[in-house]
C-alpha positions in Angstrom: -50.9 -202.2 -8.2 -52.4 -200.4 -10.7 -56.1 -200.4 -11.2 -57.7 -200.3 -14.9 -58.8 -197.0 -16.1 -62.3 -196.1 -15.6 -63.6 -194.4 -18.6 -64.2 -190.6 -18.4 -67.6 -190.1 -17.1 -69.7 -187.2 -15.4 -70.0 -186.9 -11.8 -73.5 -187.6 -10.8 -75.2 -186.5 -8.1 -75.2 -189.8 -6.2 -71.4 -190.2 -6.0 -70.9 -186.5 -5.1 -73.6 -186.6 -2.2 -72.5 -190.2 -0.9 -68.7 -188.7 -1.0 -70.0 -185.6 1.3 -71.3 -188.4 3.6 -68.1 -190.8 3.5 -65.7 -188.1 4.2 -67.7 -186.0 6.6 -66.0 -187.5 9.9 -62.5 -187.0 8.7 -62.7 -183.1 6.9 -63.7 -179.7 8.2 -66.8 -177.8 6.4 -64.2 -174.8 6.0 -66.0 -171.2 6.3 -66.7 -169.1 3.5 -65.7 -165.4 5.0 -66.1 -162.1 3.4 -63.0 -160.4 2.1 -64.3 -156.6 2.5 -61.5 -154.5 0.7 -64.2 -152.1 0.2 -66.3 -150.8 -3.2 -63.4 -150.2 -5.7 -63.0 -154.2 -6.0 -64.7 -157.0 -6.5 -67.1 -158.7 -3.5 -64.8 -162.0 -2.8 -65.8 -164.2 -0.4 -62.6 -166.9 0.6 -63.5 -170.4 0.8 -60.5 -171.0 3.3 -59.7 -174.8 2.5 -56.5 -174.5 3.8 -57.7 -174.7 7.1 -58.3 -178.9 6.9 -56.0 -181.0 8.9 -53.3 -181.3 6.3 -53.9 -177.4 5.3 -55.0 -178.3 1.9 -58.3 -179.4 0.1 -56.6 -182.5 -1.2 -57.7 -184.0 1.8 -61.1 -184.5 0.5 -60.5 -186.5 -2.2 -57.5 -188.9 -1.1 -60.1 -189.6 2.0 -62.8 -190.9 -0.6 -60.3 -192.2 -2.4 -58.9 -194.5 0.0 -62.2 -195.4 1.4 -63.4 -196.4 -1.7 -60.4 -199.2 -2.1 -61.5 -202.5 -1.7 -59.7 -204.0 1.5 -57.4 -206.4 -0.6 -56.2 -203.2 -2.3 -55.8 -201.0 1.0 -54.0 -204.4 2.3 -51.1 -203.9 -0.6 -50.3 -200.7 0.6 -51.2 -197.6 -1.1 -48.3 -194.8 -2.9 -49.0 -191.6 -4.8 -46.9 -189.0 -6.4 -47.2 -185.7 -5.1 -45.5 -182.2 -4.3 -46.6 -182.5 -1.1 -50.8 -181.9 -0.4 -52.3 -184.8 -2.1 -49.7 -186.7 -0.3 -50.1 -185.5 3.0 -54.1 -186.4 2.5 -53.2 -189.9 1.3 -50.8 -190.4 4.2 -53.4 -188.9 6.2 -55.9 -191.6 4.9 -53.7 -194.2 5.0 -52.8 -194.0 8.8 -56.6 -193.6 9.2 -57.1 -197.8 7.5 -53.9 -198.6 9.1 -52.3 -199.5 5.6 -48.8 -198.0 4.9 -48.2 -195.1 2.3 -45.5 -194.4 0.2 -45.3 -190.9 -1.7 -43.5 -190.5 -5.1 -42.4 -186.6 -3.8 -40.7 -183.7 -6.3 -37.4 -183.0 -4.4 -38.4 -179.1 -4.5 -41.4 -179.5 -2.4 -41.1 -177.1 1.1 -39.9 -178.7 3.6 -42.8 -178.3 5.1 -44.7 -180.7 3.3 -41.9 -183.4 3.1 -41.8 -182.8 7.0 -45.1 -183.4 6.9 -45.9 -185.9 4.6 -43.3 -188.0 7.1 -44.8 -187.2 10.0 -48.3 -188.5 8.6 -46.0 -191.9 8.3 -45.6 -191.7 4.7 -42.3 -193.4 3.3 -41.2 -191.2 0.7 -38.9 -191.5 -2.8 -37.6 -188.0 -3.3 -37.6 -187.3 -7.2 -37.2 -184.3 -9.9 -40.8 -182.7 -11.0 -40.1 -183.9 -14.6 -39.8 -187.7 -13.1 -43.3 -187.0 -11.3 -45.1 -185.7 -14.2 -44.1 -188.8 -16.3 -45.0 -190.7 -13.7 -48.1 -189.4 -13.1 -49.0 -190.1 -16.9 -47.3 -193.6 -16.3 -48.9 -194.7 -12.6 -46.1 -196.4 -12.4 -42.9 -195.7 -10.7 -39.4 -198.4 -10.2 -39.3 -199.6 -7.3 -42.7 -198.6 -5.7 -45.5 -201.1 -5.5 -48.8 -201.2 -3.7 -52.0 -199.7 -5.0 -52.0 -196.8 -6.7 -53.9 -193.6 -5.9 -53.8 -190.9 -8.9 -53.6 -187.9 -7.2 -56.4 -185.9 -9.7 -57.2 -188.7 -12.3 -59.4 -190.5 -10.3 -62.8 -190.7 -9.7 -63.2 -191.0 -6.4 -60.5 -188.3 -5.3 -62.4 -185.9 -7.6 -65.9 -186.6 -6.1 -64.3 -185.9 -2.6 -63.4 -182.5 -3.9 -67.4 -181.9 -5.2 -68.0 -181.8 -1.1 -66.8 -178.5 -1.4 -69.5 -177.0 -3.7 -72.1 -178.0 -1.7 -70.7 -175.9 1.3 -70.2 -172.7 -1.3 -74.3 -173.1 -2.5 -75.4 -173.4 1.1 -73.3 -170.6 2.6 -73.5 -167.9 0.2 -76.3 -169.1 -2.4 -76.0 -165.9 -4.4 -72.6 -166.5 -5.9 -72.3 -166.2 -9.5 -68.7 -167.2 -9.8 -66.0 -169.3 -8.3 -62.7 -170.0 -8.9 -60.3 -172.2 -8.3 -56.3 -173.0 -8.9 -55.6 -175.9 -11.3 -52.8 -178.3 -11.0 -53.8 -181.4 -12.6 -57.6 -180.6 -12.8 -58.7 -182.3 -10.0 -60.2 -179.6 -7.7 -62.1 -177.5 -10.7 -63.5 -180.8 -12.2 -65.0 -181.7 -8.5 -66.1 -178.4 -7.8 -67.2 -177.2 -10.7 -69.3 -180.4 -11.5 -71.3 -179.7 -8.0 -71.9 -176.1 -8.4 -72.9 -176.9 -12.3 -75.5 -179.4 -11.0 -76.9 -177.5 -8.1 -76.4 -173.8 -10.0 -76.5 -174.7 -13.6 -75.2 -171.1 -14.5 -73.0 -170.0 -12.4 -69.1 -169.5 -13.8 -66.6 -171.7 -13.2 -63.0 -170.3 -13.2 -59.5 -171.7 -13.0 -56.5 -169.8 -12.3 -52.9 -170.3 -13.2 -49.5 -168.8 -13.0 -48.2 -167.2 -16.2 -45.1 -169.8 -15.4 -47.1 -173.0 -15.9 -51.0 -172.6 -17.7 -51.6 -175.4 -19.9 -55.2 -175.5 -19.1 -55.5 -171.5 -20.3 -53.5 -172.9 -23.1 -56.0 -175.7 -23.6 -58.9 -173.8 -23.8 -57.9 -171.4 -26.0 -57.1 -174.1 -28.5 -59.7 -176.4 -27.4 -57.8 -179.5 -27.3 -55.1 -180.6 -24.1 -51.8 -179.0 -24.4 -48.3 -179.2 -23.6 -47.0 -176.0 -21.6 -44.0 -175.6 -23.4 -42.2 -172.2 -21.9 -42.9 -174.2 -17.9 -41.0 -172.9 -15.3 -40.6 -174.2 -11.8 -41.8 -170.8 -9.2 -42.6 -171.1 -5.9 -46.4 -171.6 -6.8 -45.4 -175.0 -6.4 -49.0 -176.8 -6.1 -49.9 -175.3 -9.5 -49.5 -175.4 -13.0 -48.7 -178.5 -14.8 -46.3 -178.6 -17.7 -49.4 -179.9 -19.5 -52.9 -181.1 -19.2 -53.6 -184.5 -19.8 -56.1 -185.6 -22.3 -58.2 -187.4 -20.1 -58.3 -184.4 -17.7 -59.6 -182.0 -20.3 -62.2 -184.3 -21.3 -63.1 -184.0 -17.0 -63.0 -180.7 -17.0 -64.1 -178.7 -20.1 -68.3 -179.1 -19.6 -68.1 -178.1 -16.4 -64.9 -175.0 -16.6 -66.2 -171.5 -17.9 -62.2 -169.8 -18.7 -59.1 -169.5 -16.8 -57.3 -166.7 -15.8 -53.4 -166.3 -16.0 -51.8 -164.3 -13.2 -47.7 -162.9 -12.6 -46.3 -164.3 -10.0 -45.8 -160.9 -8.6 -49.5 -160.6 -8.6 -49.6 -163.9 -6.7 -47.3 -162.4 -4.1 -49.7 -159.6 -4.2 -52.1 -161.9 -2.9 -50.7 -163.5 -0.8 -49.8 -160.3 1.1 -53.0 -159.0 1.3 -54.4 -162.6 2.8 -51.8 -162.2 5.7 -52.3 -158.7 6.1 -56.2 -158.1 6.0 -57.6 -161.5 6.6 -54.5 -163.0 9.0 -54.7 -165.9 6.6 -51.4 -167.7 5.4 -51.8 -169.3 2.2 -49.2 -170.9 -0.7 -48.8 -169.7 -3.4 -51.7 -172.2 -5.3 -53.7 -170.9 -3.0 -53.6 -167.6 -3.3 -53.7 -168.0 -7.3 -57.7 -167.9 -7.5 -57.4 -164.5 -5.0 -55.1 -163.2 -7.8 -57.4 -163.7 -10.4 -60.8 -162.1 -8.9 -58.5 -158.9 -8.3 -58.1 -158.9 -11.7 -61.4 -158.0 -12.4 -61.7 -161.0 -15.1 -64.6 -162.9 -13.6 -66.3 -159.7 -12.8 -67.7 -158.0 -9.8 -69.4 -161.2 -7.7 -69.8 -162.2 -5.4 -67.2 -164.0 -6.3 -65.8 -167.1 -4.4 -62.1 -168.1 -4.7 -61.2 -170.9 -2.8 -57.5 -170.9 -0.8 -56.8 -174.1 -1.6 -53.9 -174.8 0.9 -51.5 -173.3 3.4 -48.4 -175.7 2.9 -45.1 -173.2 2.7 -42.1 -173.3 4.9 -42.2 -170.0 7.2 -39.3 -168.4 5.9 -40.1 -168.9 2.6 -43.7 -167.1 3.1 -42.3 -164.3 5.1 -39.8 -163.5 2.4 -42.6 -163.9 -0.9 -44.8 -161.2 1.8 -42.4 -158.9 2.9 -40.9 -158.2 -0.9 -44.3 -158.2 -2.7 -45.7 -154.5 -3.5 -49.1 -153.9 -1.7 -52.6 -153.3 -3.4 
């Protein structure tokens, strides 16, 4: 089942604090720790999101998301389409009501997160990314049925990822700019639309890999675009091969620029998390890293937030070991 579309609206304060309160049993309030690399770079401070139970920050949103079903449409069963983090946190949600979950999942994911996504109890219908993404634009997929739960399109799942800008405003109050990883827009929207309302001018910032930035694309132009030179890379949770319309009508009041990094620069970043914080992250979630050592967003403090951990070992070990240090 398919629920009618909302129409695009603002996040207000009520649905962002009520989220915080809904979810609070079910998510970690992740720490916010200093990344001293000392006075010739930027003062970062990680928001370290992939530290959740499903080692992602989709977890916030899929449990609003779900809790905010009415009980006829958690009865039908819920699906979602995913490369693996927003459907671990559905699956994770889903055992949680005791409802079953079936996950739409791009055949390239780790196997990590299929492993996972399985072990959450999630039924899953392997398929290529370009079948996901017009699926996602579809929510609808043969053969699938229950209720449907966008995996950034949605309301709810986008107020459960506002939680986290709370937690940045309380913890280190003097940021002046954060920045996150966009895949479909649903993590920048939520945050940004918190630290907007709390911190009216502070800088929001999304990151991208050079492979896949249709939102840097976007707002250059100032209208949603197609990503037309997309490549698949291992920064698998990131980078759309477009941004869709009614995304960048979510997230342009409340998104400041986006910064495009190389994948070898993501490596980059992904070293130096493992090597001076001891922190393993994906490659999404090293993207907004990547981007504050640019020097783009400026000096800080500066938050970027990890925004998951999902990568098969070897895979991690390899991207690490054959990346170029700082």
């Amino acid at each position: 089942m398919v629920k009618a579309l909302e129409a695009v609206r603002p996040l207000t304060m009520t649905e962002m604090q009520e989220a915080r309160e809904r979810i609070a049993g079910s998510i970690v309030r992740t720490p916010l720790v200093r990344l001293d690399l000392g006075s010739q770079f930027p003062d970062i401070r990680l928001k370290l999101e992939n530290l959740q139970a499903t080692n992602s920050y989709k977890l916030r949103g899929a449990v609003n998301a779900v809790a905010m079903l009415s009980e006829a449409e958690r009865q039908l069963g819920v699906w979602t389409i995913s490369a693996g983090n927003a459907g671990q946190g559905i699956a994770f949600a889903a055992r949680k009501a005791g409802v079953p979950c079936t996950v739409v999942a791009i055949e390239t994911a780790p196997a990590a997160k299929l492993e996972r996504m399985r072990a959450l109890g999630a039924k899953l219908v392997t398929v290529s990314y370009e079948a996901a993404w017009r699926a996602l634009g579809d929510r609808a997929y043969p053969g699938v049925s229950g209720t449907f739960v966008h995996p950034f399109d949605d309301q709810n799942f986008i107020a459960g990822h506002s939680t986290m800008g709370f937690e940045i405003l309380e913890d280190a109050p003097d940021t002046v700019a954060v920045i996150a990883a966009i895949g479909g827009g649903g993590l920048i929207t939520g945050v940004g639309s918190a630290l907007k309302a709390l911190k009216p001018g502070i800088q929001v910032w999304g990151a991208e890999p050079e492979t896949a930035a249709p939102a840097a694309l976007s707002l250059s132009t100032g209208s949603a675009q197609v990503f037309k030179d997309w490549k698949a890379s291992f920064v698998d949770g990131a980078g759309g091969q477009s941004l869709f319309p009614r995304m960048w009508e979510r997230l342009k009041p409340v998104v400041d620029g986006c910064v495009v990094v190389s994948l070898g620069d993501t490596q980059r970043a992904m070293r130096l998390l493992a090597d001076k914080a001891r922190i393993v992250a994906e490659g999404a979630g090293s993207l907004s890293l990547a981007a504050a050592l640019t020097g783009k967003v400026g000096r800080g403090p500066i938050v970027a937030v990890v925004s998951g951990g999902n990568i098969d070992l070897q895979k991690f070990c390899d991207l690490i070991a054959s990346a170029a240090a700082y």
